[in-house]
C-alpha positions as CSV (number, residue, x, y, z in Angstrom):
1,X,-182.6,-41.5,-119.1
2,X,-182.2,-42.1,-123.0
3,X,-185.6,-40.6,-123.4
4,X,-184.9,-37.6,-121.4
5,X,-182.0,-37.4,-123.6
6,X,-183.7,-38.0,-126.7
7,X,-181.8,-40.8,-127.9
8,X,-182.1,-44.5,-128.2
9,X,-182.0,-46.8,-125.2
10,X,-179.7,-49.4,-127.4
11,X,-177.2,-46.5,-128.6
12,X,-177.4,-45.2,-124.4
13,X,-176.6,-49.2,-124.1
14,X,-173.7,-49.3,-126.5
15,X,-171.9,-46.5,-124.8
16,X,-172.4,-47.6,-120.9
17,X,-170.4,-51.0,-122.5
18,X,-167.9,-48.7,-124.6
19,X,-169.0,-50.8,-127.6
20,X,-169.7,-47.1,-129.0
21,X,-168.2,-43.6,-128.7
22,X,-170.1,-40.4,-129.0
23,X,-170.4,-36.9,-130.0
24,X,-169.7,-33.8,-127.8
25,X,-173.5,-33.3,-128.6
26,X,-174.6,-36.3,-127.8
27,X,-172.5,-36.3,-124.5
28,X,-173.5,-32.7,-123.4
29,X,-177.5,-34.4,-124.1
30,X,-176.5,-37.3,-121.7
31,X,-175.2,-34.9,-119.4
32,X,-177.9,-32.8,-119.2
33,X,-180.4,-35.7,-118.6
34,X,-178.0,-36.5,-115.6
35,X,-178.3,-33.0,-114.2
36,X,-174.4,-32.8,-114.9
37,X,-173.1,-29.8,-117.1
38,X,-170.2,-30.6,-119.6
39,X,-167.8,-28.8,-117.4
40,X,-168.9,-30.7,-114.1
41,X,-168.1,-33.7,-116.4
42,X,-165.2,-33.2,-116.8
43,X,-163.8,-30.8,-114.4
44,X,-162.2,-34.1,-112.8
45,X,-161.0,-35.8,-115.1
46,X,-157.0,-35.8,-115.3
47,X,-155.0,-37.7,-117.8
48,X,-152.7,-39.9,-116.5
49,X,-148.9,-38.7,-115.9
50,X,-146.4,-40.8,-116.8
51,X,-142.8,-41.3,-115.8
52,X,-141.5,-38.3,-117.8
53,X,-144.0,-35.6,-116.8
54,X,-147.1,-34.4,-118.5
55,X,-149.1,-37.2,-121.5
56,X,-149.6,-35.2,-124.6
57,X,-153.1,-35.4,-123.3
58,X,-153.0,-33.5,-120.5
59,X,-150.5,-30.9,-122.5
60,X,-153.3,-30.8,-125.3
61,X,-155.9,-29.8,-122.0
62,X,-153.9,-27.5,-120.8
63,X,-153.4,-25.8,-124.3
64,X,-157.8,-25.5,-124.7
65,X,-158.5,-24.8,-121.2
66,X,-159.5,-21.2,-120.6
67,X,-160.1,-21.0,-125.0
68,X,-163.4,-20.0,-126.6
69,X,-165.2,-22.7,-128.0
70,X,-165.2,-21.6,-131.5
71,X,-161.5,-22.2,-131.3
72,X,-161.7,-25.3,-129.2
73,X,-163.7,-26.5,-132.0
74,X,-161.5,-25.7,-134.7
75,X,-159.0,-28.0,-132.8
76,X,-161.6,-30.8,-133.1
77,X,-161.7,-30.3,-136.5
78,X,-158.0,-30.5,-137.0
79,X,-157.4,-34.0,-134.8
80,X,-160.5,-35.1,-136.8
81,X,-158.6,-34.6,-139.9
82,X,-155.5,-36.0,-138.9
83,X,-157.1,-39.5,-136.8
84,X,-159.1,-39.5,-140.5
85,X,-162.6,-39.5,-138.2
86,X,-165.6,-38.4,-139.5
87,X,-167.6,-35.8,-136.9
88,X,-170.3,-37.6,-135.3
């Protein structure tokens, strides 16, 4: 699989132990080695509710979904800025 996706076997390691995170990018490479698309991916994922209604996660989903990706981008950009993370 990491050379279908074109990337490392050790790096493909680190993330299937969460001892790395990764890139949309690199994700949407994994993915597509997988035969998954990005939106398959995470078409099931749901963020945890907690005992007063919606997480700020799944209020932050529901504010991108249905959004073009230049502007779910831009979002990125701006929680990038304010968690002080560099792209990757």
């Amino acid at each position: 699989m990491a050379h279908k996706a074109q990337i490392h076997e050790s790096y493909i390691g680190k993330l299937e132990r969460s001892e790395k995170t990764c890139s949309v990018e690199v994700l949407a490479k994994v993915t597509d080695a997988l035969g998954v698309s990005l939106v398959d991916f995470f078409r099931y994922i749901q963020p945890e509710v907690g005992a007063g209604g919606d997480t700020a996660l799944g209020q932050i989903v529901d504010r991108l979904r249905g959004r073009s990706t230049a502007e779910q981008k831009k979002v990125l950009k701006v929680i990038d800025a304010v968690l002080d993370d560099k792209p990757r």
